[in-house]
N, C-alpha and C positions, 0 to 999 in steps of 0.2 A: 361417405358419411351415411351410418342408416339411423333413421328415423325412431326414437325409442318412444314410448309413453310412461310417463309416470302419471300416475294416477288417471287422471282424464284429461291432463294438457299433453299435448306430443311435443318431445325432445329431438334435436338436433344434438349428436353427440360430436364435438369437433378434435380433430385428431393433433396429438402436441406437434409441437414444433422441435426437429430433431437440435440436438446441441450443436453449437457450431465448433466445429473441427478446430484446435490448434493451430500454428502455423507450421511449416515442414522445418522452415527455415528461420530463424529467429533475424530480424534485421541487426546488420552492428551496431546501429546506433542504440537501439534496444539494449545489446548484447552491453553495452557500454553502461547505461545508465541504470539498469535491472542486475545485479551481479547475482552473479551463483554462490548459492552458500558457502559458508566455510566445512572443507572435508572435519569428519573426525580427528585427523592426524592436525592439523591447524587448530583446533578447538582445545585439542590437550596441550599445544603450546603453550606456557604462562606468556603472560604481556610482556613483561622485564626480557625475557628472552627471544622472544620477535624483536622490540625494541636492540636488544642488542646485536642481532640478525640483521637486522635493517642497515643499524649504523657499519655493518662489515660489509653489506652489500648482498648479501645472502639471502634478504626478502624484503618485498617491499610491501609496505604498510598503505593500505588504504586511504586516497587523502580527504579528511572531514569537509562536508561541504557544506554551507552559510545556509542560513534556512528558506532562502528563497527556491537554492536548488536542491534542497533535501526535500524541499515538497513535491517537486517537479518528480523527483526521482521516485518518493512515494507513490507516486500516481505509476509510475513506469513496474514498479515492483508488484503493484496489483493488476496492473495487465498483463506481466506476465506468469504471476500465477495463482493468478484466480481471489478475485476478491467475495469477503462470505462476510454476516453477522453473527453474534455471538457469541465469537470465536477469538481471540485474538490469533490464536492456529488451528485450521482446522484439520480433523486427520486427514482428508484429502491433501493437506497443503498449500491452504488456502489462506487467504490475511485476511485480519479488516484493518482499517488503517492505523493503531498502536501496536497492531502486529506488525505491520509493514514497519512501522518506526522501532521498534524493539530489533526484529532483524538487521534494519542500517544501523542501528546503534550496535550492535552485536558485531558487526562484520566491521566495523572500524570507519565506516562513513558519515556517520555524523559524530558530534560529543554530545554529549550531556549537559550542557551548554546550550547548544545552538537547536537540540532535539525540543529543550523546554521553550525557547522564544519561538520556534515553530509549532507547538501547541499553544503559544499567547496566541497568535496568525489567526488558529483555527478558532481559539475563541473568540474573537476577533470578528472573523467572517461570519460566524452563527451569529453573535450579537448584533452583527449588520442587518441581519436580516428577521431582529428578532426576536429568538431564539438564546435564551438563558439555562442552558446543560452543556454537560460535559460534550466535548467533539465524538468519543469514544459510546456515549450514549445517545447519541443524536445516530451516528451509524446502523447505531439495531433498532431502529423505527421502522415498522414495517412498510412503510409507505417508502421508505428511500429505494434508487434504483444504481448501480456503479454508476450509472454516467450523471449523477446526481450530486454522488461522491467526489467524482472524478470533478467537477464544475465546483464542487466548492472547496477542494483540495485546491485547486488551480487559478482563483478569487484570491485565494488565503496567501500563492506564494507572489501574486502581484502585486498583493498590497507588501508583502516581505520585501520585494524588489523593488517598489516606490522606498522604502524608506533603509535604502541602501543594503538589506541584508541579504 
């Protein structure tokens, strides 16, 4: 650390803190709950013909999970790759949390359905605590931190889970 001065008070310049490395390894249980995107070649699929793939045995189809554990799983999808604001994607790759839910909804693990009663959850948990905006605009507050996200994503699917969903 060297000593700088601005003006006539002297500065302590302090040096960042490097980013913390990935893992090498992805845990399975991770590997389970976090999915990998859908390839190109999957994406050109139409539905109708997955669907009809599926019932011949040819592939199988993502199964929609209740919104206690789509929330769960939200949280898993932003630790594993990278949660950001004011992005729903960002070019890095990154989510905020209607990104992460657009991606499950996309890849066939939630419905459309169960996506919207798991943002009632989240309005739900901000109004518990308050807090009257959208989930998706409560995220880009500068003051918010992921483990901030992560704690009221994770509020949101317990109260999902008390009340059977």
């Amino acid at each position: 650390m060297t000593p700088t001065t601005t003006g006539s008070y002297p500065r302590t310049a302090t040096p960042s803190a490097p980013a913390p490395a990935p893992p090498a390894v992805i845990p399975q249980a991770l590997a389970l709950w976090a999915p990998d995107p859908p390839t190109w070649g999957q994406r050109l699929i139409p539905k109708a013909v997955r669907s009809t793939m599926a019932d011949l045995g040819l592939w199988q189809e993502p199964r929609p999970l209740k919104p206690s554990y789509h929330l769960a799983q939200v949280i898993e999808v932003l630790t594993r790759y990278g949660w950001c604001q004011a992005f729903d994607f960002s070019p890095t790759g990154r989510m905020c949390i209607r990104g992460a839910q657009t991606f499950l909804e996309s890849t066939g693990h939630v419905t459309t359905v169960d996506r919207g009663k798991s943002v009632n959850y989240l309005k739900s948990q901000l109004a518990r605590q308050g807090l009257e905006m959208d989930f998706w605009a409560w995220n880009d507050l500068s003051s918010n931190t992921f483990r901030g996200v992560e704690a009221m994503i994770s509020a949101a699917s317990d109260l999902a889970r008390k009340n059977g969903e």
